[in-house]
Residue frames relative to the residue before (quaternion, step in Angstrom):
aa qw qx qy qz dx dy dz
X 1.0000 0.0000 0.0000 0.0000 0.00 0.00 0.00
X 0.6293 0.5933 -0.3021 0.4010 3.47 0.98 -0.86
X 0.4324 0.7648 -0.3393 0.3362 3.50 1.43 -0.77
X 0.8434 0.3427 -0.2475 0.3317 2.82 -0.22 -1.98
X 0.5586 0.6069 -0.3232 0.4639 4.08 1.43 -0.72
X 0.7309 0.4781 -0.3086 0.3769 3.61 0.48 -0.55
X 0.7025 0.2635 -0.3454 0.5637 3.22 1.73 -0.73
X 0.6410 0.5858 -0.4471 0.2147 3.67 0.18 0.47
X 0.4716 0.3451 -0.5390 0.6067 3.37 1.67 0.73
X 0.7689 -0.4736 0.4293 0.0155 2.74 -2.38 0.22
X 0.7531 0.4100 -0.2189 0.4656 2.93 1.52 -0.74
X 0.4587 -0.7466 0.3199 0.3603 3.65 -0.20 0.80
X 0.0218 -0.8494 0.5240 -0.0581 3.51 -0.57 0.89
X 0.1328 -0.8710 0.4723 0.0262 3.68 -1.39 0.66
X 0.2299 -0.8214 0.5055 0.1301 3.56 -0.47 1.01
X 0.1229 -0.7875 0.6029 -0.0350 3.60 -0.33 1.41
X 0.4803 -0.6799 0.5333 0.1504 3.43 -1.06 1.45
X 0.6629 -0.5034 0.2444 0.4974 3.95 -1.31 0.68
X 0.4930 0.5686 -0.4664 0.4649 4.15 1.10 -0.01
X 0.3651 -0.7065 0.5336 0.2878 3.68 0.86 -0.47
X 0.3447 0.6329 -0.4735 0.5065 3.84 1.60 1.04
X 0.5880 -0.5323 0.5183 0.3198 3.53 -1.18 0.87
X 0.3443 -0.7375 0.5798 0.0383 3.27 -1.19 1.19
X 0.6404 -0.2614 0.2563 0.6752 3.02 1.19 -2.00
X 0.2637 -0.8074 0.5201 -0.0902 3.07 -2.16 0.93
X 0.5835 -0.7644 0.2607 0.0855 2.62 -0.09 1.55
X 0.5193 -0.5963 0.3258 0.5182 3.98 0.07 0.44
X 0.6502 0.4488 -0.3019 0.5336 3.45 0.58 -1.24
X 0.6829 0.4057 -0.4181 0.4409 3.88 0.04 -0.43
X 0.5516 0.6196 -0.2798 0.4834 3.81 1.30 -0.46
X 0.6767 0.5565 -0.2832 0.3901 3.32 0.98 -1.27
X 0.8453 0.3482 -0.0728 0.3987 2.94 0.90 -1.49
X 0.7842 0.1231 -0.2761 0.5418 3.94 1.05 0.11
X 0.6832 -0.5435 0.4296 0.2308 3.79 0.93 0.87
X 0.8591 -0.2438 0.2890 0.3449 3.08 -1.34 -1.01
X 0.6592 0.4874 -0.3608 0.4447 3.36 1.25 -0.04
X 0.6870 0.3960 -0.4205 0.4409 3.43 1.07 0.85
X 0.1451 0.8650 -0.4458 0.1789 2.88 1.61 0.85
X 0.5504 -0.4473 0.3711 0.5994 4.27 -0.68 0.73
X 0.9119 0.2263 -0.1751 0.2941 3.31 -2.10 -0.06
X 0.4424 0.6805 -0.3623 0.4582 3.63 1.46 0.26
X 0.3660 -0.7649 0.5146 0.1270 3.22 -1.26 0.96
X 0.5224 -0.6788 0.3523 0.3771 3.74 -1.01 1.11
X 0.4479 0.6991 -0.5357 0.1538 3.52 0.62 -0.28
X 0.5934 0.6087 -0.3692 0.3754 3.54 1.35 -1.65
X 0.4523 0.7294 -0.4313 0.2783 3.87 1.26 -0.74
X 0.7182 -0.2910 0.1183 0.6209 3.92 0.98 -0.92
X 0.6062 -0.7105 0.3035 0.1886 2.54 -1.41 1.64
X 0.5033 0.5861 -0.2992 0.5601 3.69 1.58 -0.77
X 0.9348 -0.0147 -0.0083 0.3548 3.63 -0.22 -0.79
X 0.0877 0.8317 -0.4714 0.2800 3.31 1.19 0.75
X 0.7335 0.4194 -0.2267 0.4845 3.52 1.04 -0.38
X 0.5305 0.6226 -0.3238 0.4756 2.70 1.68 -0.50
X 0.6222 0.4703 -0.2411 0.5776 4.01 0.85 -1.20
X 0.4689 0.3969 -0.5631 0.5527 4.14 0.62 -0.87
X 0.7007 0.6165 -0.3267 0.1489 3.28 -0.52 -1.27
X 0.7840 0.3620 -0.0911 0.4960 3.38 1.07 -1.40
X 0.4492 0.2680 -0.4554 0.7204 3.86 1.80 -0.20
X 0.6253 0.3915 -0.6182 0.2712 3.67 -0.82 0.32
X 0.5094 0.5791 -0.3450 0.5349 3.74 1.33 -1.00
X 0.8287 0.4085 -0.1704 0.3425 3.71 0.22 -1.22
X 0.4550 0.4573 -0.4210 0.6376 3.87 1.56 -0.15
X 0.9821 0.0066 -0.1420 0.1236 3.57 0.21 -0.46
X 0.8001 -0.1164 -0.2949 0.5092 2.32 1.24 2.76
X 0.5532 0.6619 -0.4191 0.2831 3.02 1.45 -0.68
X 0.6545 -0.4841 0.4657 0.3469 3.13 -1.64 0.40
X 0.6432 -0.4271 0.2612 0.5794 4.40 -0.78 -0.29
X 0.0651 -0.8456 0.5113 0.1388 3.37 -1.15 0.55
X 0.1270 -0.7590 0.5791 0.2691 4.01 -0.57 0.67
X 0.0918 -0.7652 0.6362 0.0357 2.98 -1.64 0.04
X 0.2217 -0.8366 0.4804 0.1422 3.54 -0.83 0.80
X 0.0172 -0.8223 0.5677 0.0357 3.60 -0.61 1.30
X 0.7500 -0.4859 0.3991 0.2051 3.37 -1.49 -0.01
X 0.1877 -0.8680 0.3490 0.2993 3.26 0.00 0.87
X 0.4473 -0.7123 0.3278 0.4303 3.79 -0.53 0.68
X 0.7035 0.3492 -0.1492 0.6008 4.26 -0.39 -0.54
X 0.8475 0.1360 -0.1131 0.5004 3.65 0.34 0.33
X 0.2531 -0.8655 0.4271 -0.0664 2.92 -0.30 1.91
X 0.7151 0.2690 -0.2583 0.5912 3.59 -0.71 1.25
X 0.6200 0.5315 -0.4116 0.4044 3.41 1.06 0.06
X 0.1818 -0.7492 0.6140 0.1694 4.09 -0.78 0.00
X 0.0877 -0.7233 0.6767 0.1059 3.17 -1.43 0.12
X 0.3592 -0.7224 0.5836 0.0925 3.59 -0.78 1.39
X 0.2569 -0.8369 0.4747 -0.0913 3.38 -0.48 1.46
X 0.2228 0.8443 -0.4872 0.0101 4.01 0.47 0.64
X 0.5614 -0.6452 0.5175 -0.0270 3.50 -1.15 1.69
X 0.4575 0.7366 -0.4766 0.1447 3.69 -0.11 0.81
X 0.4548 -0.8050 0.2945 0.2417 3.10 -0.39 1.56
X 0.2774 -0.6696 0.6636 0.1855 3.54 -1.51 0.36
X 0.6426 -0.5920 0.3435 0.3444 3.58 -1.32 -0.12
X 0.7775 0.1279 -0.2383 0.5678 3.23 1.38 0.17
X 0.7109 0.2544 -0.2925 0.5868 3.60 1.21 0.67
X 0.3267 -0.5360 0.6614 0.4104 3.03 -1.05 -2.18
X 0.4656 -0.5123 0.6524 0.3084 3.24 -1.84 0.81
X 0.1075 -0.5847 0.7973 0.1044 3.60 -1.82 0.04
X 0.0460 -0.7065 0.6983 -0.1057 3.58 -0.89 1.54
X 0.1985 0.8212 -0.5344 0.0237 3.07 -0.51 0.90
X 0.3311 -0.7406 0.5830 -0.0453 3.67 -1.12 1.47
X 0.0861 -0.7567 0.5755 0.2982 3.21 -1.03 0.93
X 0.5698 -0.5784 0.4400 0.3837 3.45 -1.43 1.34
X 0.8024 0.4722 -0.2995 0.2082 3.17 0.12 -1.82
X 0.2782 0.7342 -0.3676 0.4984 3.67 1.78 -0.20
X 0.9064 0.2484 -0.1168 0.3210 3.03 0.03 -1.50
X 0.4955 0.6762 -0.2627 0.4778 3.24 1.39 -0.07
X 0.6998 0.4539 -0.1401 0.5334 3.44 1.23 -1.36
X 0.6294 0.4281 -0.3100 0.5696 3.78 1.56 -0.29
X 0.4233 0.6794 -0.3979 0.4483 3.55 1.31 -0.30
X 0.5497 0.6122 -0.1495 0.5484 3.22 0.65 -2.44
X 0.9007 0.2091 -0.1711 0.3403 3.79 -0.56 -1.17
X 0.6291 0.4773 -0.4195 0.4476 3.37 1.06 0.21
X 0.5483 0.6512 -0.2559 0.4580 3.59 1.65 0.33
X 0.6663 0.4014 -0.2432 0.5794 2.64 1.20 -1.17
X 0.6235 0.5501 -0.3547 0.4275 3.72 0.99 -0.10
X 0.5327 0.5562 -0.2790 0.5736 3.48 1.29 -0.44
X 0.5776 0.6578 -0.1916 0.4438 3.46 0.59 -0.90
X 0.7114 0.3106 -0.0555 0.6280 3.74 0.72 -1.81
X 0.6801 0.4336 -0.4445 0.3896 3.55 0.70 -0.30
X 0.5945 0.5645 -0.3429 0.4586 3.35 1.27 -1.19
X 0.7119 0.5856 -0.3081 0.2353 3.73 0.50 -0.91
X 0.6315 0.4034 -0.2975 0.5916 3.01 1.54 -1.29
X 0.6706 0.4111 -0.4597 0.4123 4.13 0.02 -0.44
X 0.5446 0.5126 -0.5188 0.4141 3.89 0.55 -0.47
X 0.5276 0.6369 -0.4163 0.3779 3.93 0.98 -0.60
X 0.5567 -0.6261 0.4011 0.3705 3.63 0.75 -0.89
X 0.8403 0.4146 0.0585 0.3444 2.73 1.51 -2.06
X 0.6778 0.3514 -0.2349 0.6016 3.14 1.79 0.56
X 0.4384 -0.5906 0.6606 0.1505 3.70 -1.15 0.84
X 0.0017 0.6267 -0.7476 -0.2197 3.09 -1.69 -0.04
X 0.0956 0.8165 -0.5694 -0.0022 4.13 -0.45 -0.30
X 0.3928 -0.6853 0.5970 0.1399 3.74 -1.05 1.17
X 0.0920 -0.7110 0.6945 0.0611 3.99 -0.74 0.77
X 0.4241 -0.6115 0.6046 0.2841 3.64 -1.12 0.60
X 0.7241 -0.4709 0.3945 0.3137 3.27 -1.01 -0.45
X 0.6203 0.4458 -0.1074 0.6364 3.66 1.89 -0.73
X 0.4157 -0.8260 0.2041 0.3214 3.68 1.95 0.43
X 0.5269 0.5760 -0.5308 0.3299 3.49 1.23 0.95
X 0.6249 -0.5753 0.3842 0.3618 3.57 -1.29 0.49
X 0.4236 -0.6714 0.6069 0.0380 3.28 -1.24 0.80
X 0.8850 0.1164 0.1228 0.4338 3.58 -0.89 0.38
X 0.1353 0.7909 -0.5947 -0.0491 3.87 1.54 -0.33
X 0.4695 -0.6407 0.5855 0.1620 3.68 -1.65 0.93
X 0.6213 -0.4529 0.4808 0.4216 3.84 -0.96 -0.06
X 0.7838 0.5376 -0.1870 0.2482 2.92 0.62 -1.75
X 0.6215 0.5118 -0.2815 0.5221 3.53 1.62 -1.21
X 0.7006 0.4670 -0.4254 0.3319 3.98 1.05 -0.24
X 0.5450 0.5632 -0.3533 0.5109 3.31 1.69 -0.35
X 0.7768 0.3607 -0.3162 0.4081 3.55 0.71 -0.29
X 0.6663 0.2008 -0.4205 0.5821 3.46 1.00 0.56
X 0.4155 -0.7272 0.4778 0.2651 4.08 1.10 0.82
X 0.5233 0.4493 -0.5060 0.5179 3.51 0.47 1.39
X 0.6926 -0.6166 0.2932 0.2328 3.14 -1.27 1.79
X 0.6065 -0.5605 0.4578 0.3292 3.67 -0.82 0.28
X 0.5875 0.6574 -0.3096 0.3561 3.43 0.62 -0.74
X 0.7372 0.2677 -0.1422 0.6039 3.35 0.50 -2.15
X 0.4778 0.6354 -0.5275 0.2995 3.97 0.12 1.06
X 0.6154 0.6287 -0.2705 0.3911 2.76 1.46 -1.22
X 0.8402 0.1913 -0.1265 0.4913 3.56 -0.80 0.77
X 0.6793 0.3845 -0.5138 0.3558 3.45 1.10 0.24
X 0.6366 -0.5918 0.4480 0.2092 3.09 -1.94 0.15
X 0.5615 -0.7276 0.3105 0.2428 2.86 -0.68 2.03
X 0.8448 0.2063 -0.4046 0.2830 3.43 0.40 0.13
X 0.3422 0.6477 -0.5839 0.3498 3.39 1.37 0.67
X 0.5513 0.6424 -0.3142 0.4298 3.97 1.58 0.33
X 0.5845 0.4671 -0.3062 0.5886 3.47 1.77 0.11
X 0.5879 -0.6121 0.4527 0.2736 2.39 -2.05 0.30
X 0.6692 -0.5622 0.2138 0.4363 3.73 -0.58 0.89
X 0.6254 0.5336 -0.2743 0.4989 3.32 1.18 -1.43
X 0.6882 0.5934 -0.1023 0.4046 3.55 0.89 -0.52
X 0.3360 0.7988 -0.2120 0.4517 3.55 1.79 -0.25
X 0.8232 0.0738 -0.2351 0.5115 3.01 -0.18 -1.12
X 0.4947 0.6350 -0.5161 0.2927 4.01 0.21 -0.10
X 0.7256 0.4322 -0.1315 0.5190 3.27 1.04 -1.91
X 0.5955 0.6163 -0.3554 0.3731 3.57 1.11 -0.12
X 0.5737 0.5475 -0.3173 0.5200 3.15 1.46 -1.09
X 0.6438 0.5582 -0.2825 0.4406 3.45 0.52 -1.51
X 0.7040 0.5567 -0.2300 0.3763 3.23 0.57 -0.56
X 0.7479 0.4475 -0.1423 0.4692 2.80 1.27 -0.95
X 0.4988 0.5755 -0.3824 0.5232 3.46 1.47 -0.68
X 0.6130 0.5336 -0.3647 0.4544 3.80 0.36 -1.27
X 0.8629 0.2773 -0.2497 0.3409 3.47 0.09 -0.94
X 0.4459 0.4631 -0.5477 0.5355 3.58 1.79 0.82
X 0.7891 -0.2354 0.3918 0.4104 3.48 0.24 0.32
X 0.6957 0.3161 -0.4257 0.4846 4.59 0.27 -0.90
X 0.2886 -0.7021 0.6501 -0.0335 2.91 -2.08 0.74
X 0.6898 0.4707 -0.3046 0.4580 3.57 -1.05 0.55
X 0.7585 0.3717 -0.4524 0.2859 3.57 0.23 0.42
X 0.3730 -0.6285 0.6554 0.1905 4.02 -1.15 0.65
X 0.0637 0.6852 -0.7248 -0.0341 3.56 -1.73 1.23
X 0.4705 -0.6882 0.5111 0.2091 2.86 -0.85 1.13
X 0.1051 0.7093 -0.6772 0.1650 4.74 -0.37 0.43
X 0.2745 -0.4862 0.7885 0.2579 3.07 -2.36 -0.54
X 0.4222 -0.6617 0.5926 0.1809 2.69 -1.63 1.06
X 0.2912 -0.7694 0.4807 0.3036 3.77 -0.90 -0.78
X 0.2316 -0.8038 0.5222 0.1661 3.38 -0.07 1.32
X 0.6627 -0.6252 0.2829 0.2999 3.89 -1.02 1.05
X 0.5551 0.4844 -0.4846 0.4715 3.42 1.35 1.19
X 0.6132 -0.5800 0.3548 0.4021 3.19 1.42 -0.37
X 0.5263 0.5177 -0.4549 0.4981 3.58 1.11 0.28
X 0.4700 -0.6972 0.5159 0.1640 3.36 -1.60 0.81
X 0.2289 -0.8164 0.5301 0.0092 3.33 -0.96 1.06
X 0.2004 -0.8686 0.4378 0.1171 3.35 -0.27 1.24
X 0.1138 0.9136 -0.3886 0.0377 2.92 -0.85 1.35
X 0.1918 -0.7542 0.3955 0.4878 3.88 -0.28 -0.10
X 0.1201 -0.7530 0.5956 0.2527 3.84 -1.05 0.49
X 0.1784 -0.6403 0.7462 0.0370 3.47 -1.66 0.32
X 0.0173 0.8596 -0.5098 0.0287 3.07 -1.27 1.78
X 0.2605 -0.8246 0.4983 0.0620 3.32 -0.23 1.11
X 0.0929 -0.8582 0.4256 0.2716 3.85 -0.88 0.42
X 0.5468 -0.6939 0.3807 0.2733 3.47 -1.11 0.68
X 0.2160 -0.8968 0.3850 0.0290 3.58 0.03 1.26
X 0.1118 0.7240 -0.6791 -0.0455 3.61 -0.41 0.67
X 0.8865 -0.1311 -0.1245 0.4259 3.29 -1.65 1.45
X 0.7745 -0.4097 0.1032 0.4709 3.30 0.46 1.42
X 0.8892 0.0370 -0.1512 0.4302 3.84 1.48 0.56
X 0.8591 -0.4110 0.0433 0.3019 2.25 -2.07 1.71
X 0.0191 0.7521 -0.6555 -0.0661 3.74 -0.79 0.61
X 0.8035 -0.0968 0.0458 0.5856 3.77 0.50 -0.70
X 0.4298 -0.7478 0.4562 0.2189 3.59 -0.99 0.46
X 0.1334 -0.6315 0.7072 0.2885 4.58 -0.59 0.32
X 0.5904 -0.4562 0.6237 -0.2332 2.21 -2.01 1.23
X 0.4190 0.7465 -0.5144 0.0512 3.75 0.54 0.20
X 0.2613 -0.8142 0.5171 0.0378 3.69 -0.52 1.29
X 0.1061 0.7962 -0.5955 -0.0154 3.87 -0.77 1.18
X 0.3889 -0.6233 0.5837 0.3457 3.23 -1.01 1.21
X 0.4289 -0.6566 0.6141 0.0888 3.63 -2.15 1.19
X 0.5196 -0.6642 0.4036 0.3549 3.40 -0.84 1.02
X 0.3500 -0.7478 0.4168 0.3802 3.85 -0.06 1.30
């Protein structure tokens, strides 16, 4: 029973018996080291550099320690690590294991994404804004309430196109809707409405946000038109 749960997360994981030998392995722990997690195998084969290092820390943890992590080396891919966390069971231990340098490089790219967002809204003349999938805003920015001069709050939860103009709907609807199957690349020119009721020409471009090859939430990228 324990099976079918271990392979249905993502993160590769091992269950090591009171010898501190692989018990079971998880698909994702399969994917990534093959045969060397192979039942009744020891963790050393895991990396060739510090394998002794990880024996070491399930030997500490069968006999009492508290969790232990540990960073090893990844084999076939140099410069890469893999953060390794030890946490005992009553007759073995879990093996969670995470690649660091992964997470570091998504760290890195969610900066550099902050950064380009921050640059183009510090302009004045451009919005950025997050649509779910069901077309209400997410997360509303500063920048999109200053450009239709309506408080930040009463954004939150509304639906991006109860922000258009009526005449202006069904275009930005389609566009909207294509983006959040997944196509990319197209500019519609509308007015928004700023929270007095005047109409703000703009062009938008929507782009969707893709985890493992699908659409989870759509950007929003709002430019104010020379009036």
């Amino acid at each position: 029973m324990l099976d079918p749960i271990l392979d249905a997360l993502d993160l590769p994981l091992l269950l090591l018996d009171g010898e501190g030998l692989i018990a079971r392995a998880n698909t994702a722990a399969r994917a990534r080291f093959g045969d060397r997690v192979t039942t009744h195998a020891g963790v050393m084969a895991l990396s060739q550099r510090d394998g002794g290092t990880l024996a070491a820390a399930v030997r500490r943890v069968l006999d009492g320690a508290a969790r232990e992590r540990v960073t090893v080396a990844a084999d076939r891919a140099s410069g890469r690590t893999l953060g390794v966390t030890v946490e005992p069971l009553p007759d073995g231990c879990l093996l969670r294991i995470e690649d660091e340098t992964a997470a570091t490089e998504t760290q890195a790219a969610v900066a550099a994404r902050d950064s380009i967002i921050a640059a183009v809204e510090t302009t004045g003349l451009a919005a950025l804004a997050r649509i779910s999938l069901r077309g209400y805003l997410v997360a509303p920015r500063p920048a999109l309430a200053e450009l239709l001069e309506t408080p930040l709050p009463l954004l939150a939860g509304t639906r991006f196109l109860a922000l258009v103009a009526a005449t202006d709907r069904p275009a930005v609807g389609e566009s909207l809707e294509r983006a959040s199957g997944g196509e990319i690349g197209e500019v519609v020119k509308a007015a928004l409405l700023t929270s007095d009721g005047e109409e703000l020409d703009v062009a938008l471009s929507f782009w969707p946000i893709r985890v493992n090859g699908r659409a989870e939430e759509v950007v929003a990228a709002v430019v104010r038109r020379p009036a």
